[in-house]
C-alpha positions in Angstrom: 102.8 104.7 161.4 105.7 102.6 160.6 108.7 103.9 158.8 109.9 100.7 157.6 108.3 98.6 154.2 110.1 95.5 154.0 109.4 92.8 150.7 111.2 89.9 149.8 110.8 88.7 146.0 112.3 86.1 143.8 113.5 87.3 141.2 115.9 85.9 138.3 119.3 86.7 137.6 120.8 85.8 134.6 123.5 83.1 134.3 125.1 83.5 130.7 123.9 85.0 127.6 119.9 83.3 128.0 119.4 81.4 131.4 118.2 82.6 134.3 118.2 81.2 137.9 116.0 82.2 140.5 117.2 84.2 143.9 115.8 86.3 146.8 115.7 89.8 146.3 115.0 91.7 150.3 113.7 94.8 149.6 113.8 98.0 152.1 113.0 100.8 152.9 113.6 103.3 155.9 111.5 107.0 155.8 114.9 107.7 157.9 116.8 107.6 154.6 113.8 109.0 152.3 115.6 108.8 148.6 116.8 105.5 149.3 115.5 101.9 148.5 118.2 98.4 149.9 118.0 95.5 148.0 120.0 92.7 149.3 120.4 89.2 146.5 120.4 85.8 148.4 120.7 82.4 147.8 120.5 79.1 149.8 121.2 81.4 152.8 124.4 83.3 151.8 124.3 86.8 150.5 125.5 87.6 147.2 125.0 91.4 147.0 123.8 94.5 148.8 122.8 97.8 146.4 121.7 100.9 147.6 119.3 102.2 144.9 117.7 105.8 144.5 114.1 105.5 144.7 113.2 107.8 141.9 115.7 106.0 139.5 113.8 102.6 140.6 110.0 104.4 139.4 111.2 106.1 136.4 113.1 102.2 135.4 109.5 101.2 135.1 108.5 103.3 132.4 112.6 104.6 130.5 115.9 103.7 130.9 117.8 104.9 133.3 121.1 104.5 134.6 124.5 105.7 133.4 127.3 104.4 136.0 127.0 101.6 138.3 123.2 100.7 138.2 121.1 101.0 134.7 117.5 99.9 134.7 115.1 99.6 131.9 111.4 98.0 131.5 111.0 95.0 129.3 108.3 92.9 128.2 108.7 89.4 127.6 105.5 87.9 126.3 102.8 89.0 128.5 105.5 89.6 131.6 106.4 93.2 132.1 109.7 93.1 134.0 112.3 95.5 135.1 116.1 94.9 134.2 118.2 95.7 136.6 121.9 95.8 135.7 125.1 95.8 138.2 128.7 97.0 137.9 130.8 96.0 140.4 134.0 95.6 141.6 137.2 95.4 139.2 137.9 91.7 138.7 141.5 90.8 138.3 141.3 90.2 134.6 141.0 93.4 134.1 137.0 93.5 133.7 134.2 94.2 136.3 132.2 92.0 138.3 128.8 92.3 136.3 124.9 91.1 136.9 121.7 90.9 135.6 118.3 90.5 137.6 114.8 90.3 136.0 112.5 91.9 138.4 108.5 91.3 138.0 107.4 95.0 137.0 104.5 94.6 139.3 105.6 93.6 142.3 108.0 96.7 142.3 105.3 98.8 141.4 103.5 97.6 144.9 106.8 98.0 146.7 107.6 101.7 145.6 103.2 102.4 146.3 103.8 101.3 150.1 106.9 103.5 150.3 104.8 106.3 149.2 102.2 105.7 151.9 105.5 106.0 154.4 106.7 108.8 152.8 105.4 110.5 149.5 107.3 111.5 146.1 108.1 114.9 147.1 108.0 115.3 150.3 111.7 114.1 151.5 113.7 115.8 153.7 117.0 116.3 153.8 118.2 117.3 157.2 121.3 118.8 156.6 122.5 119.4 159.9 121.9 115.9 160.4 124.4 115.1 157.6 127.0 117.5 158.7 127.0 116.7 162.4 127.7 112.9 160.7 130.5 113.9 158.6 132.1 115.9 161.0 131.9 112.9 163.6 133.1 110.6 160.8 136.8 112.9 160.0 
């Protein structure tokens, strides 16, 4: 079986208060990092951003809001389009602010994304190999 779900989507992120221009969203995931989902924003060839999300946080998006610090999701229905917001904090900016973005993701397609990841590796059943980890941090100091 192969550990690996790939999907790329276009998706919109929002330029100012109401506009919205379309970009590639990549989507990924690896059963070697099972809690994870990579999303990686292009346009015309260059890449804007790479997230790391949680893959739980990305399910329960679809249905509440989520999302305190960096990352906050919530579902939204405009018209007959369920979508998922997905909103970024990134780096400090030098005016003092943060970098900041806002993708509209079709509900969905992200619901078919997360149902192949489950067929890779179901909710629940995630390991965590801890020795793993350590022998990786201790490599890394």
């Amino acid at each position: 079986m192969n550990s690996l779900v790939h999907k790329t989507l276009v998706v919109q992120l929002q330029a100012g208060e109401t506009e919205r221009c379309p970009v590639f969203a990549h989507l990924g995931y690896d059963a070697a990092d099972p809690f994870a989902l990579s999303v990686v924003f292009s346009h015309d060839g260059r890449v804007l951003a790479r997230w790391t999300l949680d893959r739980e946080m990305v399910a329960e998006g679809l249905r509440t809001p989520v999302g305190i610090g960096d990352v906050r999701m919530r579902p939204m229905a405009r018209g007959t389009l369920d979508e998922l917001r997905l909103e970024f904090l990134g780096d400090p900016r030098e005016d003092g602010g943060r970098h900041h973005a806002v993708v509209f993701v079709w509900a969905p397609a992200v619901e078919a994304f997360l149902r192949e990841t489950y067929a890779v590796v179901e909710p629940g059943r995630e390991e965590v190999r801890v020795d793993d980890f350590l022998a990786e941090v201790i490599a890394g100091s």
